[in-house]
C-alpha positions in Angstrom: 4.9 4.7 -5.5 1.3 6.0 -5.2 -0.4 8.5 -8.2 -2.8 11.4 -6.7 -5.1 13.2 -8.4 -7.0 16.4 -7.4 -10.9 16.8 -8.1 -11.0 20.0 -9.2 -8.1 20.8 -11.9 -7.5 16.9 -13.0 -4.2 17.3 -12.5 -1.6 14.3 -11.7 1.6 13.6 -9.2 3.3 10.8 -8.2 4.8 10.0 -4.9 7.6 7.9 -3.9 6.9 8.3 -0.2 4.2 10.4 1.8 2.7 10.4 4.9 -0.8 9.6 5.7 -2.9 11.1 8.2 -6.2 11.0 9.9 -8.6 14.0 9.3 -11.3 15.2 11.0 -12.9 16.5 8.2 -11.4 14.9 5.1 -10.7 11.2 6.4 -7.2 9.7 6.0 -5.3 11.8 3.9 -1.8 12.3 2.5 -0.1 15.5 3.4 2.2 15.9 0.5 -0.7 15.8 -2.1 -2.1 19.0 -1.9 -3.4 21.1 -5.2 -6.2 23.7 -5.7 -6.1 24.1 -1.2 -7.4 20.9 -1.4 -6.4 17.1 -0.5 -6.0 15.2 -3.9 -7.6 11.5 -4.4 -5.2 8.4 -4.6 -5.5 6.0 -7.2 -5.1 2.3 -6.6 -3.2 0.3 -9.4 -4.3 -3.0 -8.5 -1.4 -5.3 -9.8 -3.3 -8.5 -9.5 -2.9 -11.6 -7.0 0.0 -13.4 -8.9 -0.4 -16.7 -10.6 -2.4 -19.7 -10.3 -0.5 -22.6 -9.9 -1.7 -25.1 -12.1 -1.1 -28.9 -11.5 0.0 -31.2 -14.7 -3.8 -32.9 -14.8 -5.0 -29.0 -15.3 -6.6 -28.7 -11.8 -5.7 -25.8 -9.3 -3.0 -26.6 -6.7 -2.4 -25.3 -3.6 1.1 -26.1 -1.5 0.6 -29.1 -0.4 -0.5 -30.6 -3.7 2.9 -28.7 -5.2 4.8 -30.1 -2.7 3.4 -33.8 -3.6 4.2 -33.7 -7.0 7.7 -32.3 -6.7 8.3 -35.2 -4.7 7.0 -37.2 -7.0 9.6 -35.8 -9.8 12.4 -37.2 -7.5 
């Protein structure tokens, strides 16, 4: 799902699926977000990367030292 919003009235849609397009003038552009004769401007909702995995002595752990102390559990 992606939220548009046009420059000139402020005004908001969201889209459960568009197209995008290269323009010569206007750059990459979604054809279904169109308001005021213009292309509206897509807003990003960054969600975050996940979660940090956290080993028990507080450190940060990548797979391999996961993988280490599950083995360790067993």
């Amino acid at each position: 799902m992606a939220t548009f919003r046009c420059n000139k009235c402020q005004n908001h849609i969201e889209l459960t699926s568009y197209k995008v397009h290269v323009d010569e003038t206007h750059g990459i552009v979604c054809e279904q977000a169109i308001c005021c004769d213009t292309y509206m401007e897509r807003l990003y909702n960054f969600q975050g990367w996940g979660t940090i995995r956290k080993t028990p002595n507080g450190g940060v752990g990548g797979k391999q030292i996961v993988n280490a102390i599950e083995n360790l559990k067993k």
